[in-house]
Wavefront OBJ file of the C-alpha trace (Angstrom):
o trace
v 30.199 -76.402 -6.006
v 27.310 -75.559 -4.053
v 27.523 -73.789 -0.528
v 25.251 -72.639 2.451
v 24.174 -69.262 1.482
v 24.328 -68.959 -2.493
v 21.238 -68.249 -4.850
v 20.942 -70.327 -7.811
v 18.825 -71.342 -10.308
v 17.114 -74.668 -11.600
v 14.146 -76.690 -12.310
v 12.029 -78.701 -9.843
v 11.668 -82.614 -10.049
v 9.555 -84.569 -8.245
v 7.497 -84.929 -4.722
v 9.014 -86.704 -2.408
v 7.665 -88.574 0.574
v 7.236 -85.584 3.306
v 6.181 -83.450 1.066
v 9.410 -81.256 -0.141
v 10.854 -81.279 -3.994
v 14.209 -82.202 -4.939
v 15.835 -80.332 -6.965
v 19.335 -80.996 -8.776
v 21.688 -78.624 -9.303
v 25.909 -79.156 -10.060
v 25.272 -82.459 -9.326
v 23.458 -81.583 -5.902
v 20.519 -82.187 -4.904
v 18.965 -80.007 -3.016
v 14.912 -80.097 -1.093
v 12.653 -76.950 -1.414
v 9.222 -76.509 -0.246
v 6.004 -75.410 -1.822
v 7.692 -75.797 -5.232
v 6.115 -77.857 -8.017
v 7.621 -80.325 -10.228
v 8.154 -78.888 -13.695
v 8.976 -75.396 -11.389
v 12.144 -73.144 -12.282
v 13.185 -72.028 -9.380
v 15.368 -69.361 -7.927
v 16.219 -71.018 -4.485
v 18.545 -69.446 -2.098
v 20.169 -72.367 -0.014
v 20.031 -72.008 3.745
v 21.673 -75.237 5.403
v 22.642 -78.771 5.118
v 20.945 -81.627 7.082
v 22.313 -85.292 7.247
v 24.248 -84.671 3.928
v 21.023 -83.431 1.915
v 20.910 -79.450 0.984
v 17.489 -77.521 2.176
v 16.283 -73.843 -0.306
v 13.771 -71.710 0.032
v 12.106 -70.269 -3.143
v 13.479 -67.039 -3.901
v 11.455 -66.372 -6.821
v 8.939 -68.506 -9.261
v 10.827 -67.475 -12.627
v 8.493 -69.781 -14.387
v 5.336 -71.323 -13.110
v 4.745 -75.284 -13.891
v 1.888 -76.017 -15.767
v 0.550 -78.342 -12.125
v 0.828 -74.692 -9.532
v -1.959 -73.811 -8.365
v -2.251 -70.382 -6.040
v -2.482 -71.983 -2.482
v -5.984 -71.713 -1.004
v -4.382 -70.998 2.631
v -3.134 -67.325 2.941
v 0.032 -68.619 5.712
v 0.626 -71.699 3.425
v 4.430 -69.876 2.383
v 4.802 -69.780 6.648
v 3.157 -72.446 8.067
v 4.461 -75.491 8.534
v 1.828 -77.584 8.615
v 1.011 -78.489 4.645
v 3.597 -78.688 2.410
v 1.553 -79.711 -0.449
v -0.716 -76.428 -0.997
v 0.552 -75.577 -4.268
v -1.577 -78.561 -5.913
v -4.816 -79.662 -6.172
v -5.689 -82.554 -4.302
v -6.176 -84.505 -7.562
v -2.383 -84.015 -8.313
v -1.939 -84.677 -4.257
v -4.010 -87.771 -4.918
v -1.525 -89.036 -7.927
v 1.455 -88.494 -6.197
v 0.538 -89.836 -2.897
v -0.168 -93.026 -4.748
v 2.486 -93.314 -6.629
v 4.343 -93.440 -3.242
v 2.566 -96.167 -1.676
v 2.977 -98.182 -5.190
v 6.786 -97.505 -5.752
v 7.300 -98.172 -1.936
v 5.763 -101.861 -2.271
v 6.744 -102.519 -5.987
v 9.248 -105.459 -4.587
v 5.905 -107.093 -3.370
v 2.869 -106.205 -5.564
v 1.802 -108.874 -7.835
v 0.698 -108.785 -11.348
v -3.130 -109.676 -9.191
v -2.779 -107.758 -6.380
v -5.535 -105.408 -6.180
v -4.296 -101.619 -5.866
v -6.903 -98.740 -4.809
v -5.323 -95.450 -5.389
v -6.499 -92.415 -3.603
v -10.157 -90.879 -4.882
v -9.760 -86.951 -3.765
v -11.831 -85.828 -1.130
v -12.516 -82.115 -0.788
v -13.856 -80.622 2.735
v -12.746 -83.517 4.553
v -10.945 -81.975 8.231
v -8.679 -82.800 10.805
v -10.743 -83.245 13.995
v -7.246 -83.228 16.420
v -4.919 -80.711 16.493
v -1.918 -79.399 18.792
v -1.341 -76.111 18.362
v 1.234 -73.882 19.457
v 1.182 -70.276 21.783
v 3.200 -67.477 19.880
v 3.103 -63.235 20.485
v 3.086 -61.078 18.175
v 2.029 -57.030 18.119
v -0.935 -58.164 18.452
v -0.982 -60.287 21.641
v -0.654 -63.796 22.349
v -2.561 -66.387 20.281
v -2.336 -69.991 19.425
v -1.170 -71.560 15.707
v 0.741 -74.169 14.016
v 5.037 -73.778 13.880
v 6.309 -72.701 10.761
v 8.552 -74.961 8.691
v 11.547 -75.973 10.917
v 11.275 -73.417 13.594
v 9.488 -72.992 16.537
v 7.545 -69.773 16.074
v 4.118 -69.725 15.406
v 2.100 -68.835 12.564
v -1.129 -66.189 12.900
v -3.403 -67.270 11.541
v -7.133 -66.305 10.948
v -9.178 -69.798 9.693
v -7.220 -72.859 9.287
v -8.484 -74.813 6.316
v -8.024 -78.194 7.244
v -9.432 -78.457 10.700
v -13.029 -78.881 11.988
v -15.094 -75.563 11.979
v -15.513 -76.434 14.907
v -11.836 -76.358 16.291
v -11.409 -73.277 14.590
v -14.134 -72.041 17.024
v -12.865 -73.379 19.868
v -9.231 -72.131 18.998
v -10.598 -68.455 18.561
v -12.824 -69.096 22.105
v -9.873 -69.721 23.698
v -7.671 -66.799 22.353
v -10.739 -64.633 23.570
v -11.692 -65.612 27.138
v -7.486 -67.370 28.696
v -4.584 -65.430 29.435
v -2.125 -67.617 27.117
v 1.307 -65.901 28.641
v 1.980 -69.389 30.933
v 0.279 -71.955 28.568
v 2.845 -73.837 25.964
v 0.421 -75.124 23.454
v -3.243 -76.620 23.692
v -4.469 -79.680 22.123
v -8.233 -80.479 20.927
v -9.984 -83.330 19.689
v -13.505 -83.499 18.341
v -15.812 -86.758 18.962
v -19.078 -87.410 17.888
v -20.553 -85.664 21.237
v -18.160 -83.419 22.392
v -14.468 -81.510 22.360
v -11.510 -82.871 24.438
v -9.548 -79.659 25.115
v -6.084 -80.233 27.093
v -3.754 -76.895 28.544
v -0.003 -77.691 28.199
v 1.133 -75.321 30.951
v 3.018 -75.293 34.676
v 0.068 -73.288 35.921
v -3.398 -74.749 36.373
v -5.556 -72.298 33.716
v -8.957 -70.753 34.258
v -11.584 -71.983 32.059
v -14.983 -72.273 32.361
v -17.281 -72.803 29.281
v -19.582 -76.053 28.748
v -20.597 -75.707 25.061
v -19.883 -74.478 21.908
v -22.180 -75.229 18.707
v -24.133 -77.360 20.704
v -20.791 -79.381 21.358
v -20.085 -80.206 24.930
v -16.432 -78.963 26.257
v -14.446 -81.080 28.573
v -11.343 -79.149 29.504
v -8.097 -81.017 31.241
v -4.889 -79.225 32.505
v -1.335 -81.560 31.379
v 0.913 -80.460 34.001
v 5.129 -80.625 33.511
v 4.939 -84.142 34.994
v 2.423 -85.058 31.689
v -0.582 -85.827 34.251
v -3.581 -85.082 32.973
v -6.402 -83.939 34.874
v -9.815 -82.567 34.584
v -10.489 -78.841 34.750
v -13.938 -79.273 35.709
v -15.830 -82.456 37.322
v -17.644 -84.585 36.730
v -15.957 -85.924 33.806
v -18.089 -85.540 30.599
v -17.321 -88.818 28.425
v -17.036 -88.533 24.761
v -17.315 -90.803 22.023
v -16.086 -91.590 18.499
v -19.146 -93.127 16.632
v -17.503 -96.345 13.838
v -19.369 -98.344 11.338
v -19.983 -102.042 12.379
v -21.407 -103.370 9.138
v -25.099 -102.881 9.044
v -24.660 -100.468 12.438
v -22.666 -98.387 14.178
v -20.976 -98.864 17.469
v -19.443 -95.625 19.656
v -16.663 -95.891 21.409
v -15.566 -94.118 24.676
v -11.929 -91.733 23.753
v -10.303 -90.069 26.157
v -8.212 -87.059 25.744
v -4.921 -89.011 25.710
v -6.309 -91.584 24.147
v -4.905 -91.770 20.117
v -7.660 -91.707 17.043
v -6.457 -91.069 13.466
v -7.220 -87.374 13.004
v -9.888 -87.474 10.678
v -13.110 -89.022 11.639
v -13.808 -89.812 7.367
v -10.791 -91.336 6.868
v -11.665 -93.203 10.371
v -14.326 -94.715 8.618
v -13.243 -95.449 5.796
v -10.172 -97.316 7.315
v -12.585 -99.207 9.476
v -14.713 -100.501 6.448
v -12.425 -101.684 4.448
v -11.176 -103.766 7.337
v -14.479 -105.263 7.429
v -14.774 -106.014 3.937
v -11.024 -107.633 3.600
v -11.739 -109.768 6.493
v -15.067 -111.832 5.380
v -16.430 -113.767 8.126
v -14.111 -114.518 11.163
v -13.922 -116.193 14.247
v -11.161 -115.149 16.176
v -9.173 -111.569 15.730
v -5.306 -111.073 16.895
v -5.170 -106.910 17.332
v -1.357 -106.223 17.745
v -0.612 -102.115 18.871
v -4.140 -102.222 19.412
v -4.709 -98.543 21.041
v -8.311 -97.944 22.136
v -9.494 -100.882 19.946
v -10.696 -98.543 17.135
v -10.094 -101.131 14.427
v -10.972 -104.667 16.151
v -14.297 -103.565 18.450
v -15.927 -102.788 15.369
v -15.642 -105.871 13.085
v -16.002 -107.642 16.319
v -19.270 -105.799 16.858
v -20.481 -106.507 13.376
v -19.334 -110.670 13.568
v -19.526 -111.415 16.804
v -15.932 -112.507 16.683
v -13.400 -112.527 19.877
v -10.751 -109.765 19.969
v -7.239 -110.767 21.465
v -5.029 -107.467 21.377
v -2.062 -105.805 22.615
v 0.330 -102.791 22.595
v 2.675 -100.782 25.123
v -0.089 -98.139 26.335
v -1.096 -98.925 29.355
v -4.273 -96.280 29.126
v -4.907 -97.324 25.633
v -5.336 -100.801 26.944
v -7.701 -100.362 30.146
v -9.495 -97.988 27.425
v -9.831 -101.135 24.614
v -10.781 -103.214 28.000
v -13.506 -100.741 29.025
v -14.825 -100.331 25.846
v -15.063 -104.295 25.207
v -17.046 -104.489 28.450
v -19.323 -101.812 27.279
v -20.339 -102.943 24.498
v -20.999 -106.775 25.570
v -17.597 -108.280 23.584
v -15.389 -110.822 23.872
v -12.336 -108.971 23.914
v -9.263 -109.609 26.056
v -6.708 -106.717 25.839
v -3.322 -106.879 27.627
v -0.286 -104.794 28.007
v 3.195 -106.003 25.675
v 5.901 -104.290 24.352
v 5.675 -105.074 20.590
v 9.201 -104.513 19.541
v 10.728 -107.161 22.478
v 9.915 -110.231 23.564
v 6.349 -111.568 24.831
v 4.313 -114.188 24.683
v 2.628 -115.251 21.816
v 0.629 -117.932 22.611
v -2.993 -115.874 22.804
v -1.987 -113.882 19.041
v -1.728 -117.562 17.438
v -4.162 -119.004 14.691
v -6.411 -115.856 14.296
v -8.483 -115.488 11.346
v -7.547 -112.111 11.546
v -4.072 -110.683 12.642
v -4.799 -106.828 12.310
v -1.008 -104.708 12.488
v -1.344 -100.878 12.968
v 2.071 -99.719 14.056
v 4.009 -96.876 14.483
v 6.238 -95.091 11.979
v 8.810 -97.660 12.884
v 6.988 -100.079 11.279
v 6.430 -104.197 12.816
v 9.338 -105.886 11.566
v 10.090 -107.835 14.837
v 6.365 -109.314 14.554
v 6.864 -109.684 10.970
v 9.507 -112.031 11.698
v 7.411 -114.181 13.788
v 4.327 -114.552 11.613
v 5.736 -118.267 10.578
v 4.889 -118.882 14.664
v 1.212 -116.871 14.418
v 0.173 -118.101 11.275
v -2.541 -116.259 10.488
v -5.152 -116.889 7.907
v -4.955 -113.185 6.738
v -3.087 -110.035 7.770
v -4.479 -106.540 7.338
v -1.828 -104.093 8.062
v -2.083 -100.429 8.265
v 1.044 -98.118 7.652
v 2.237 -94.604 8.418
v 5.125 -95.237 6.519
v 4.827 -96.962 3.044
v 8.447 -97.151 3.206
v 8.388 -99.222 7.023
v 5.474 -101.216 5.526
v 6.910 -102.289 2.397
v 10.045 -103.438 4.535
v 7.287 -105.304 6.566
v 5.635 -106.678 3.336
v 9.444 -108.557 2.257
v 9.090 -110.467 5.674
v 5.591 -111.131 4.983
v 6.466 -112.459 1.696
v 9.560 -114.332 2.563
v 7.100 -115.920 5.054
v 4.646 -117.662 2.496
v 1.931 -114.854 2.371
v 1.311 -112.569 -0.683
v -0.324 -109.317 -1.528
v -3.916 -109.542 -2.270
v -4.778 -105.911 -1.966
v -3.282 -102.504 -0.850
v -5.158 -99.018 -0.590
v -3.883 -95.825 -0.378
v -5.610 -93.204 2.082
v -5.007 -89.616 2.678
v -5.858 -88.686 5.846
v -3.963 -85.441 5.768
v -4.513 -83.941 2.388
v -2.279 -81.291 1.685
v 0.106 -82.674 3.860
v 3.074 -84.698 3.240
v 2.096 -88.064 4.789
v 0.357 -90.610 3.147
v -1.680 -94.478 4.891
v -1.423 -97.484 3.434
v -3.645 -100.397 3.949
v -2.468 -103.973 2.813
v -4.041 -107.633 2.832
v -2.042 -110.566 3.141
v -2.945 -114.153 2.795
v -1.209 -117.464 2.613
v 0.189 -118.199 -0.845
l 1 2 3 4 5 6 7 8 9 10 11 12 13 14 15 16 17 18 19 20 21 22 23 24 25 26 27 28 29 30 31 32 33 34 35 36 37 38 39 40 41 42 43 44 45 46 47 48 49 50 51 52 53 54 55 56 57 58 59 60 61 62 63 64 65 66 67 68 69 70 71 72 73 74 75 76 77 78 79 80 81 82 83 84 85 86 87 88 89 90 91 92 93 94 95 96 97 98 99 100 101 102 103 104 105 106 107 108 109 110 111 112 113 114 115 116 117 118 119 120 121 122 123 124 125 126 127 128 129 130 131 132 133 134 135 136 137 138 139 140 141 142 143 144 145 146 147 148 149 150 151 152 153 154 155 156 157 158 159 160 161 162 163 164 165 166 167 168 169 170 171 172 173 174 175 176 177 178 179 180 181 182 183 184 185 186 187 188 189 190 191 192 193 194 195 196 197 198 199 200 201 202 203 204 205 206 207 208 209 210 211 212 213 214 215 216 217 218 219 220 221 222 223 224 225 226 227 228 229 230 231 232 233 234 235 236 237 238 239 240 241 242 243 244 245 246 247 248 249 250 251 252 253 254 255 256 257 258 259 260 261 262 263 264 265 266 267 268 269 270 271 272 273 274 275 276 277 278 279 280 281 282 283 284 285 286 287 288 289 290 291 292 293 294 295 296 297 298 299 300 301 302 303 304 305 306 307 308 309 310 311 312 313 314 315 316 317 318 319 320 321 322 323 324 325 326 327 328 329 330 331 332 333 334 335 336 337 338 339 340 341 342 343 344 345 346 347 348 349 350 351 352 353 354 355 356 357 358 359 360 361 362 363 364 365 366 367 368 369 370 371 372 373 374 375 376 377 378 379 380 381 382 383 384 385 386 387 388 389 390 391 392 393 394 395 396 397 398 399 400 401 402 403 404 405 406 407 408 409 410 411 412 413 414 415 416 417 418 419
């Protein structure tokens, strides 16, 4: 019988979504990070969460044939890739194997499936991280695996250049003892930098690479304000077909984290919707996925979600660029009217972990001519899928992306159309 504390031995099994291994031992099984299937293991277990045992590698006692030495020097602290003991062509495989067992109940024997292609130096362009102290003073990095401490560390690999810049800047020139964490996100003009702290910081630097610096102070009350005025607007710069289009994104405004991946997201839209008419954008955000095939077909946008700021921001940006977009606030997961969402060509779904399964239930009342959903969650999407299908609509196509290689998350992109 396995308890908290022991050291044992034993092989590990397989990836699971999140990243961590599962390992079995007397009948237990128990979830270790930075091992690699094939792995045997000496694991020292340290706790028990909702009924699953957690181990930490003691000792490699015999390397699988897949480990590779992880490129990052903190990847044993850090917590913020689990998968650095693989290449990203093994990351690629197993990433994709998620998204297909996750939506077996719904793939057909037609359905076209795109696995992952591996993309190396590919970065995150938005990142959060944390303050810490060490003996060597205060300094800003990433938590390390289930703890709040964190990790030193001298050049992240998967973030911008760039942010590493601006993360090393900032360690140089602010006093760090009354700031909680700092966030950054790079556009296509400029670096949205936001202080977590009580205390209004002292910061004034306009450039860096040639990149313009806005910086913004996020008080206790989570108001955001600007450090400096006037405002400096930045922009995120999306395909639209034959062109491009730039949207306006401000610095609590969401965009996936990796301006590639962005893109690629964005074109496949394009190319799984044909021509269209009319598009129904449910947890729209800044209108990052619509404005852009709307741009490229001159179709009208009709979108939604709870933010109020992401909608004036979808609004704005409609305006700007000359569209006919109407953009309006709803919570998604109650009640509201449905009446504008019904009949699209197009009804585009990009929700939260949680998944859409309360507007999944309703698509006999939209009835959309195709569905293009984009999940966080294979697992919430493939719940979404058995509505969809239950519904009269079938899988044409799903892609996998990997917008955070090494990491353990995974996208999923799916088209639906009637049967």
């Amino acid at each position: 019988m396995i308890t908290v504390g022991d050291t044992l031995q034993a092989r590990a099994e397989v990836i699971i979504p999140g990243g961590e291994v599962s390992v079995r031992a007397q009948g237990e099984t128990i979830l270790v990070r930075n091992a690699v299937p094939g792995d045997l293991l000496e694991i020292h277990v340290t706790d028990k969460r909702r009924g699953v045992f957690r181990g930490e590698i003691s000792r490699v006692v015999e390397a699988s044939v897949d480990r590779i030495n992880p490129p990052c020097p903190v990847a044993g602290n850090c917590g913020g890739c689990a998968m650095q003991s693989v290449s990203l062509e093994y990351q690629a495989q197993v990433k994709s194997d998620w998204v297909s067992h996750a939506f077996k109940t719904v793939i057909e024997t037609d359905t076209d499936f795109i696995t992952i292609k591996p993309e190396h130096e590919i970065y995150r362009r938005r990142v959060r991280w944390f303050v810490g102290c060490d003996d060597q003073g205060h300094f800003l990095g990433f938590y390390a695996q289930a703890t709040h401490q964190p990790v030193r560390h001298a050049n992240c690999m998967v973030v911008t250049p760039e942010l590493n810049a601006v993360r090393e800047l900032i360690e140089s020139v602010v006093s760090l003892e009354a700031v909680v964490s700092v966030q950054a996100l790079q556009l296509h003009d400029g670096i949205h930098i936001v202080f977590e702290c009580n205390a209004k910081p002292v910061v004034d630097l306009d450039e860096l690479y040639g990149l313009s610096l806005q910086w913004w102070w996020r008080d206790e009350n989570h108001i955001t304000r600007p450090l400096k005025k006037p405002v400096k607007p930045f922009h995120d710069l999306l395909p639209a077909r034959q062109s491009s289009i730039e949207l306006s994104v401000g610095p609590d405004d969401f965009v996936q984290g990796q301006h590639e991946g962005n893109q690629m997201l964005i074109c496949q839209i394009q190319e799984w919707a044909g021509p269209v008419k009319r598009i129904a954008d449910l947890f729209c955000g800044i209108g990052n996925l619509s404005l852009p095939l709307a741009a490229a077909t001159g179709a009208a946008v009709f979108g939604t979600e709870l933010n109020a700021t992401s909608v004036r921001a979808a609004s704005a940006n409609a305006k700007a660029l000359k569209l006919d977009a109407q953009f309006e606030v709803n919570n998604l997961f109650e009640s509201f009217v449905l009446e504008p969402y019904i009949g699209a060509d197009l009804l585009i779904l990009d929700p939260p972990r949680r998944g859409a399964k309360r507007i999944c239930n309703q698509i006999s009342r939209l009835l959309p001519k195709k569905i293009i959903m984009v999940s966080c969650d294979p697992a919430a999407g493939a719940r979404d899928g058995v509505l969809l299908k239950q519904q009269g609509y079938r899988l044409k196509a799903l892609r996998v992306l990997d917008l955070f290689p090494y990491a353990g998350h995974v996208e999923a992109m799916s088209l639906w159309v009637k049967s």
